[in-house]
Kinemage of the C-alpha trace (Angstrom):
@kinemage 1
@onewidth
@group {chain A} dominant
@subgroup {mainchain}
@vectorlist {calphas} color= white
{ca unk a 1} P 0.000 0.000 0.000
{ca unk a 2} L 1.607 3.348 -0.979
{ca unk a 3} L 0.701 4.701 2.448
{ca unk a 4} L 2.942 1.939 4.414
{ca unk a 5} L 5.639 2.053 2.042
{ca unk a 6} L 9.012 0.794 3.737
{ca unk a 7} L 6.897 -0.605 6.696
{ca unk a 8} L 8.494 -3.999 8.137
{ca unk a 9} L 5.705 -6.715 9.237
{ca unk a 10} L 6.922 -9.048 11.780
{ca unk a 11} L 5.653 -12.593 11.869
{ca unk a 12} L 5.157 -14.855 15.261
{ca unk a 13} L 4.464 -18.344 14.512
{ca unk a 14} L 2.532 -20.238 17.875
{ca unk a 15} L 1.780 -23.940 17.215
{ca unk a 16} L -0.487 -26.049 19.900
{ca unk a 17} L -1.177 -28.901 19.898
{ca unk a 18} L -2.866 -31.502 22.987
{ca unk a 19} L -1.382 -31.617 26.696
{ca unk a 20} L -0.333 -34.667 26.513
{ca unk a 21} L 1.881 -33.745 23.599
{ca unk a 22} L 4.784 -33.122 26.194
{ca unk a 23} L 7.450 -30.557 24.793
{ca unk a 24} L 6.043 -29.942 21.085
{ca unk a 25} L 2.658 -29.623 23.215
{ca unk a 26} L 3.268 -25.581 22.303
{ca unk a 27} L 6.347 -24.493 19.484
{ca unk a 28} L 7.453 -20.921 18.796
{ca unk a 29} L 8.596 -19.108 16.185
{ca unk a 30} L 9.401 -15.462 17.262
{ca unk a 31} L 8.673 -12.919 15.891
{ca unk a 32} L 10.862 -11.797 12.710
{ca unk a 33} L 10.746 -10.243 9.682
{ca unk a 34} L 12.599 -12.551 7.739
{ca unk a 35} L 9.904 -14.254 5.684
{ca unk a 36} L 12.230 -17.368 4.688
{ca unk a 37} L 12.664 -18.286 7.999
{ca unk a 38} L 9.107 -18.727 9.148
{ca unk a 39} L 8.042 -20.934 6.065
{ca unk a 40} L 11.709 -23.115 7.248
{ca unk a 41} L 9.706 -23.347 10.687
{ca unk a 42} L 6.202 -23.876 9.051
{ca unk a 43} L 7.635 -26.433 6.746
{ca unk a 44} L 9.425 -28.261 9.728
{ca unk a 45} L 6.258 -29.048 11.474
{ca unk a 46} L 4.002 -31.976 10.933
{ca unk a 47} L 1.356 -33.685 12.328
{ca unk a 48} L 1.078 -35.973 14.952
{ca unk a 49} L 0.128 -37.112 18.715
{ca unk a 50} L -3.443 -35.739 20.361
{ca unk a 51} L -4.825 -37.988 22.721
{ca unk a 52} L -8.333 -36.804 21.836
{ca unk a 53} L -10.317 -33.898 19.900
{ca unk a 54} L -9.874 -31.083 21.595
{ca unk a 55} L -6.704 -29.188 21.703
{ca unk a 56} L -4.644 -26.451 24.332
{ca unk a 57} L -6.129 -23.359 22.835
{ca unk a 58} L -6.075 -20.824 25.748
{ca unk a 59} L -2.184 -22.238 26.149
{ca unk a 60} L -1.354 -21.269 22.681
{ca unk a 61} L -3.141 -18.180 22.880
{ca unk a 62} L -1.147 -17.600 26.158
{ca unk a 63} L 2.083 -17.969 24.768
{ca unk a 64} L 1.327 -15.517 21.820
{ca unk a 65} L 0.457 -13.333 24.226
{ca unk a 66} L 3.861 -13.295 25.924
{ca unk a 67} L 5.931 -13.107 22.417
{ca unk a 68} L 7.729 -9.532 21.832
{ca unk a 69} L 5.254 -7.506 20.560
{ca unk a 70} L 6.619 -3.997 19.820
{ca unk a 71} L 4.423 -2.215 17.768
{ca unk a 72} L 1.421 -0.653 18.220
{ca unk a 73} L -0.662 -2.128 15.747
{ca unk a 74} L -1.385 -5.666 16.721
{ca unk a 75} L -3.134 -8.715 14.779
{ca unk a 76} L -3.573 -12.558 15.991
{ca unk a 77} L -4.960 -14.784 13.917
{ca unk a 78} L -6.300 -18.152 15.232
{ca unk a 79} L -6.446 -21.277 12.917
{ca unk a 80} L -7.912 -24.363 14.728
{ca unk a 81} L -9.174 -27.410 13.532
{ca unk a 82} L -10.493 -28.852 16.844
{ca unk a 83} L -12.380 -26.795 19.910
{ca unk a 84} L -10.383 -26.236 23.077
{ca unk a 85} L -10.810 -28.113 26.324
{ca unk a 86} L -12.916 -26.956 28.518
{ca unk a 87} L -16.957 -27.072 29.101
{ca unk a 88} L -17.101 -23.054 29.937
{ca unk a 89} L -15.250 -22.186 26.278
């Protein structure tokens, strides 16, 4: 847009997965502008584990919440394919 021209977007990656997934239960990419480097950590990942439907969603969103964010404009975007756990969500 010629209105942002020369702006930098940074990109935070935050996979979850299920609890009992252990330590790939939640992975991180921090944030960067280096747009090679988060399709190397997107193409690294791959699917496995769960032990049932639903999946840590408030821990994901938890951990993007304590990533470096230094601007003032922020955006999250949340791509699920399974509810969280939890009857009250």
């Amino acid at each position: 847009m010629e209105e942002h021209q020369g702006a930098k977007i940074f990109i935070s990656v935050v996979v979850y997965r299920d609890f009992c997934d252990k330590e790939k239960s939640i992975q991180v990419q921090p944030f960067t502008n280096n747009k090679e480097e988060v399709l190397k950590f997107i193409s690294s990942l791959s699917p496995f584990g769960g032990g049932d439907s639903p999946e840590d969603v408030c821990g994901g969103l938890e951990k993007a919440l304590q990533q470096k964010w230094t601007s003032s404009a922020k955006y999250a975007i949340l791509i699920t394919d399974a509810p969280c756990h939890g009857k009250k969500y």
